[in-house]
DSSP file (Angstrom, degrees, kcal/mol; ACC not computed):
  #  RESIDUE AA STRUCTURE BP1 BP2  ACC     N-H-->O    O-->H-N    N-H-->O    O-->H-N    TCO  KAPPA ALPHA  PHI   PSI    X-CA   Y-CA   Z-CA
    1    1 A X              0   0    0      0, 0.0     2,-0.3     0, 0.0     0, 0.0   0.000 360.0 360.0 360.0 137.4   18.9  -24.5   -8.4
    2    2 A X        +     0   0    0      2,-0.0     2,-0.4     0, 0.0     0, 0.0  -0.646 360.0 179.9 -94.8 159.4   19.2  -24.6   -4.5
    3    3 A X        -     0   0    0     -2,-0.3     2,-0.6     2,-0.1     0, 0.0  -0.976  19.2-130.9-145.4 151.9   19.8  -21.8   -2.6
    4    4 A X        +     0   0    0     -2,-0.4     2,-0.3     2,-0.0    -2,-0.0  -0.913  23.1 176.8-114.2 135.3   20.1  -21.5    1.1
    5    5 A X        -     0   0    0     -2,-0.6     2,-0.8    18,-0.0    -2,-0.1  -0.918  33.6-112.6-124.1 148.1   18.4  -19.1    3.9
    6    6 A X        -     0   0    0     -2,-0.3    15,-0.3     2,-0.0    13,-0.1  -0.574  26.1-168.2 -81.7  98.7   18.4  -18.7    7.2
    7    7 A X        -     0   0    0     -2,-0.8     2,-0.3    13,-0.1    13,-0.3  -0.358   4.0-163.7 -72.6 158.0   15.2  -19.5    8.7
    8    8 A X  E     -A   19   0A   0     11,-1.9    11,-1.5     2,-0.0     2,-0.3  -0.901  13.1-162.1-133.9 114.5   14.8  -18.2   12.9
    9    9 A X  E     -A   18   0A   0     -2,-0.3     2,-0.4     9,-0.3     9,-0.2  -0.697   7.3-170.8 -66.9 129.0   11.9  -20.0   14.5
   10   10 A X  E     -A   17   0A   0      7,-1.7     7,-1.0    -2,-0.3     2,-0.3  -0.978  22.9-137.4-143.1 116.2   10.3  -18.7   17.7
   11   11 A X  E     +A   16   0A   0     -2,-0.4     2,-0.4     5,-0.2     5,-0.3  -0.546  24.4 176.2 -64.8 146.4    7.9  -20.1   20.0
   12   12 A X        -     0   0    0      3,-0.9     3,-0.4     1,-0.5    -2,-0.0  -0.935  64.5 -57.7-155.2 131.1    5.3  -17.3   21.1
   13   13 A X  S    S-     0   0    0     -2,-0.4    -1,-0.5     1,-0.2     0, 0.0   0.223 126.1  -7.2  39.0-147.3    2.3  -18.9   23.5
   14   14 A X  S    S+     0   0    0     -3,-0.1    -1,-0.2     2,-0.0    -3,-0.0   0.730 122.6  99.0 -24.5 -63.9    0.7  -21.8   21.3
   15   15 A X        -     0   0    0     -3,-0.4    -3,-0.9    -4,-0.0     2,-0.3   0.332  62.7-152.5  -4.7 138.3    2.5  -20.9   18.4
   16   16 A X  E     -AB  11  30A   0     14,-0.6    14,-3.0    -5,-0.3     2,-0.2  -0.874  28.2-172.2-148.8 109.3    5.7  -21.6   16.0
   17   17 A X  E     -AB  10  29A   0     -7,-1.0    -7,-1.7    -2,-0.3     2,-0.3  -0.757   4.8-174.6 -91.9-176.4    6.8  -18.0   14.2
   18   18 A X  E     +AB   9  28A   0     10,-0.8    10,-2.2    -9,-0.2     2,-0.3  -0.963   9.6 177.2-168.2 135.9    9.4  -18.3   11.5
   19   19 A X  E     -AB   8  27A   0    -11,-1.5   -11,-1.9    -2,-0.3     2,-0.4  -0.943  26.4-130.6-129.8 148.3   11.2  -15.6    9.5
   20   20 A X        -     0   0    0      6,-0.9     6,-0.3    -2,-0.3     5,-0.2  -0.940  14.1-149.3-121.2 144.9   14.1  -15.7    6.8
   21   21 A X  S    S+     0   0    0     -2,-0.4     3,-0.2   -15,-0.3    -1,-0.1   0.485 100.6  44.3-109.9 -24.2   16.9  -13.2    7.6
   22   22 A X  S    S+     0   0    0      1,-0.2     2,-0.4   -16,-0.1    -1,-0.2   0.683 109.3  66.8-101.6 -11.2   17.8  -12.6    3.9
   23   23 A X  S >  S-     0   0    0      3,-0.2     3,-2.5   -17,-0.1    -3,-0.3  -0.634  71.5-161.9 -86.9  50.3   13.8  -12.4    2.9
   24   24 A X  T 3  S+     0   0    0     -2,-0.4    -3,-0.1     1,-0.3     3,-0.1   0.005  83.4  26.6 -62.5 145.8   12.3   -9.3    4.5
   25   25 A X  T 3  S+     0   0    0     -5,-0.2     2,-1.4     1,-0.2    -1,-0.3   0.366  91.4 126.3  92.6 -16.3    8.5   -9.9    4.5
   26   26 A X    <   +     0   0    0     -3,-2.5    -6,-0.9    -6,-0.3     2,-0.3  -0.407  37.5 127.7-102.4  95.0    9.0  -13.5    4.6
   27   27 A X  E     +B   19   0A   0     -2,-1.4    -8,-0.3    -8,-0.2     2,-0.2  -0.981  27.2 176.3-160.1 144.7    7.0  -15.1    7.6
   28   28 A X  E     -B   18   0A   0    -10,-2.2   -10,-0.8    -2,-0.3     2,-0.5  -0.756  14.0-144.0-141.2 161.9    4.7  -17.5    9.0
   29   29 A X  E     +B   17   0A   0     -2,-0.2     2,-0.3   -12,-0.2   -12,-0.2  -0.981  25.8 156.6-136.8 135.4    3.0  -19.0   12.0
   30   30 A X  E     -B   16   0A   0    -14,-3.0   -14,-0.6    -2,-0.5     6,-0.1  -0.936  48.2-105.0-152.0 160.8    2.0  -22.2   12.8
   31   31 A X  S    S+     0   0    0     -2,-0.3    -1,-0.2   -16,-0.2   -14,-0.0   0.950  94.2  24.9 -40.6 -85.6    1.1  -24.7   15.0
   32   32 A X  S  > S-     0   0    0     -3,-0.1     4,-1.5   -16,-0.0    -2,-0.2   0.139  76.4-116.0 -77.2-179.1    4.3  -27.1   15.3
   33   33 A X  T  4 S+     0   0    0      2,-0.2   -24,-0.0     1,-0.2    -2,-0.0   0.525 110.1  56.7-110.9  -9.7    7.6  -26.5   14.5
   34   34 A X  T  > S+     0   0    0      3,-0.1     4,-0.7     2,-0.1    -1,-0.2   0.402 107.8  48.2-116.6 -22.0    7.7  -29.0   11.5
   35   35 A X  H  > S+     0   0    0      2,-0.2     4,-3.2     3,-0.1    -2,-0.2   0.746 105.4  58.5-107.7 -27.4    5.0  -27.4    9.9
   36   36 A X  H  < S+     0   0    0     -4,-1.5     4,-0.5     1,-0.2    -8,-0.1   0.706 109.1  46.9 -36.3 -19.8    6.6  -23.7   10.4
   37   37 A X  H  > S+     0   0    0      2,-0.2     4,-1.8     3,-0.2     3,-0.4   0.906 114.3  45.1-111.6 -19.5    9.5  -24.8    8.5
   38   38 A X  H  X S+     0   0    0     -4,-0.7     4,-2.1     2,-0.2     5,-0.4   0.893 117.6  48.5 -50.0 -54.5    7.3  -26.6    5.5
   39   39 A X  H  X S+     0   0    0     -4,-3.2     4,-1.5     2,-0.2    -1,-0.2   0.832 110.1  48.1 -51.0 -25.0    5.3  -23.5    5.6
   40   40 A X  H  > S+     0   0    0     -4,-0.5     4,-1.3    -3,-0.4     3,-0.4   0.968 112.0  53.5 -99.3 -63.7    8.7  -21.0    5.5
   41   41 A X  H >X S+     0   0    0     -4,-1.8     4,-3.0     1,-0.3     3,-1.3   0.856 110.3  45.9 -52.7 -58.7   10.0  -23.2    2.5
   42   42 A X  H 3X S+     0   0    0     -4,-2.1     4,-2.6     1,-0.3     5,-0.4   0.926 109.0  49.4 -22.1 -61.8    6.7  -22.6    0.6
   43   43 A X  H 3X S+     0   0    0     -4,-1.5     4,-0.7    -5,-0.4    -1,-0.3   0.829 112.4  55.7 -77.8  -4.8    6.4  -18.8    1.2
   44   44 A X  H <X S+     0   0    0     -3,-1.3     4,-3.1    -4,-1.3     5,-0.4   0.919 108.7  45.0 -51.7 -61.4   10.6  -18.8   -0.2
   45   45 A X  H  X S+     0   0    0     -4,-3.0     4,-2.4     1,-0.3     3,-0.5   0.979 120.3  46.3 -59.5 -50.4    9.6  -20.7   -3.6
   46   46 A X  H  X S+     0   0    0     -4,-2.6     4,-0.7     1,-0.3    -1,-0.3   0.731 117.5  37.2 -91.4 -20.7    6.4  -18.0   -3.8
   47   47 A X  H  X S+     0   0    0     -4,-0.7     4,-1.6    -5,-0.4    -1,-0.3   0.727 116.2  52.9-110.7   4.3    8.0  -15.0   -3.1
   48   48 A X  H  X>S+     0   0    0     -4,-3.1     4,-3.5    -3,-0.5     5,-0.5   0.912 116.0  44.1 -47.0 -78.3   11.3  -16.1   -5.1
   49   49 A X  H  X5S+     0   0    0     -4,-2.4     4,-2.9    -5,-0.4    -3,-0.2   0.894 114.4  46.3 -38.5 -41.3    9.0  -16.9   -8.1
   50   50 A X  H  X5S+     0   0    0     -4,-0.7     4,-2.1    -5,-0.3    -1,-0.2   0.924 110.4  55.5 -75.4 -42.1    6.8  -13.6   -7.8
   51   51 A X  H  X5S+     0   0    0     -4,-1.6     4,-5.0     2,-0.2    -1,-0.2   0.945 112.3  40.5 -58.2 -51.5   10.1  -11.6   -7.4
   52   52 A X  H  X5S+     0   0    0     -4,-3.5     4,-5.6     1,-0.3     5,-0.3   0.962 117.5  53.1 -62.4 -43.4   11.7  -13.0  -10.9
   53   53 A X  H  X<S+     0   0    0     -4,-2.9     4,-1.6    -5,-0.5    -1,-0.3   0.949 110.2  43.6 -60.5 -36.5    8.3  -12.6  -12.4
   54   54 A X  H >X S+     0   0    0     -4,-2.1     4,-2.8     1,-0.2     3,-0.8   0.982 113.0  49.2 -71.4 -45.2    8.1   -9.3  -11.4
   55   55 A X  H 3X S+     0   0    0     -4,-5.0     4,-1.4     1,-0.2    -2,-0.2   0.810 111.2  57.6 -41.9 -45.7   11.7   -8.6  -12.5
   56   56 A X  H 3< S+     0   0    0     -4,-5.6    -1,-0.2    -5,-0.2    -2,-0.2   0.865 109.4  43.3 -20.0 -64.2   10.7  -10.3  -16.0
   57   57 A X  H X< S+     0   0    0     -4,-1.6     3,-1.0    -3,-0.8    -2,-0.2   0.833 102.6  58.4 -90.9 -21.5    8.1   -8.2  -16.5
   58   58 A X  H 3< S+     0   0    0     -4,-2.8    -1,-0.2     1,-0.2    -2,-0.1   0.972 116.3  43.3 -52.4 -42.9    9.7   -4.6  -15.6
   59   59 A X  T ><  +     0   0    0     -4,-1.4     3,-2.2     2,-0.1    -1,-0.2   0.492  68.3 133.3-104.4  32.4   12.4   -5.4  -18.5
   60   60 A X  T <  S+     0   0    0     -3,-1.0     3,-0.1     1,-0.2    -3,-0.0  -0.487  78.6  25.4 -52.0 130.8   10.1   -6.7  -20.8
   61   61 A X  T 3  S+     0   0    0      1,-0.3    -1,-0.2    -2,-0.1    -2,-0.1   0.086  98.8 118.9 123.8 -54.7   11.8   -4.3  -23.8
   62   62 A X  S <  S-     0   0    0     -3,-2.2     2,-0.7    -4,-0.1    -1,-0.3  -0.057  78.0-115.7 -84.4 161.7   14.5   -4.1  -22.6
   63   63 A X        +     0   0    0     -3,-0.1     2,-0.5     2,-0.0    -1,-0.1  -0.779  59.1 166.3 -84.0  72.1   18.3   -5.0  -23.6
   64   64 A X        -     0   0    0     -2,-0.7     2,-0.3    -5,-0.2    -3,-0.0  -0.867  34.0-156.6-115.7 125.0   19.1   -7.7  -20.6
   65   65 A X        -     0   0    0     -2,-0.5     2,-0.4     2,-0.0    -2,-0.0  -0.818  12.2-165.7 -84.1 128.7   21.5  -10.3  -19.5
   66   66 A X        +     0   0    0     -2,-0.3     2,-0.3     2,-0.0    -2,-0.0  -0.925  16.4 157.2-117.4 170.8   20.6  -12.8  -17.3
   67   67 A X        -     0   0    0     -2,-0.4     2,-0.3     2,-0.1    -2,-0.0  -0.968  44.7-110.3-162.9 142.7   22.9  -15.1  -15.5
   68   68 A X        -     0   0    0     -2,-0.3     2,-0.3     0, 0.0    -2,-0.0  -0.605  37.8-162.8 -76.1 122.2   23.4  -17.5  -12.2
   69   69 A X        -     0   0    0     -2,-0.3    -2,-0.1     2,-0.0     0, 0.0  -0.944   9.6-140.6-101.3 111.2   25.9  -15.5  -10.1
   70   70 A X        -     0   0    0     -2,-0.3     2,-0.4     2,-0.0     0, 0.0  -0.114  22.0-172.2  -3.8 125.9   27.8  -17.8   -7.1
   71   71 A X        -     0   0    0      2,-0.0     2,-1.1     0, 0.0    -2,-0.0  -0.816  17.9-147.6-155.1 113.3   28.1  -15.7   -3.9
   72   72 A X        -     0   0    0     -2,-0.4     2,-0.9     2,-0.0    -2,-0.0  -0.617  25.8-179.6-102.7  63.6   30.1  -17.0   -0.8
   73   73 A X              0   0    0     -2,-1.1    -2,-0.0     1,-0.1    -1,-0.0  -0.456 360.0 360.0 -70.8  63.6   28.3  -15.5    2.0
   74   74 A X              0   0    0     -2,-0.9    -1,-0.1     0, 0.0    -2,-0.0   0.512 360.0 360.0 -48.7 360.0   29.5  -16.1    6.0
């Protein structure tokens, strides 16, 4: 599955930071501007994964559906 976010890249000094606008907490710094946005894809996939894993294990137990929902955001 793909998903899309919005990354915002900033120069500061020396620097490339990079944030995702739908991610809070999700952000990196690097040299170049091409390895800020490899780095920003990375810390997506890791905190995606960590999130479902955590979500996994809270309803371990539990009576759950899961299911891909489609959501049309502008």
């Amino acid at each position: 599955m793909e998903n899309q976010y919005t990354g915002v890249f900033e120069r500061v000094d020396d620097w490339w930071t990079a944030y995702v606008e739908e991610l809070p907490g999700c952000n990196v710094q690097e040299r170049t501007l091409e390895e800020a946005r490899e780095s920003l894809k990375e810390a997506i996939q890791a905190i995606v994964q960590a999130n479902r894993e955590l979500a996994r294990r809270e309803s371990e137990g539990h009576d759950v559906v899961r299911e891909p929902l489609a959501v049309a955001v502008e």
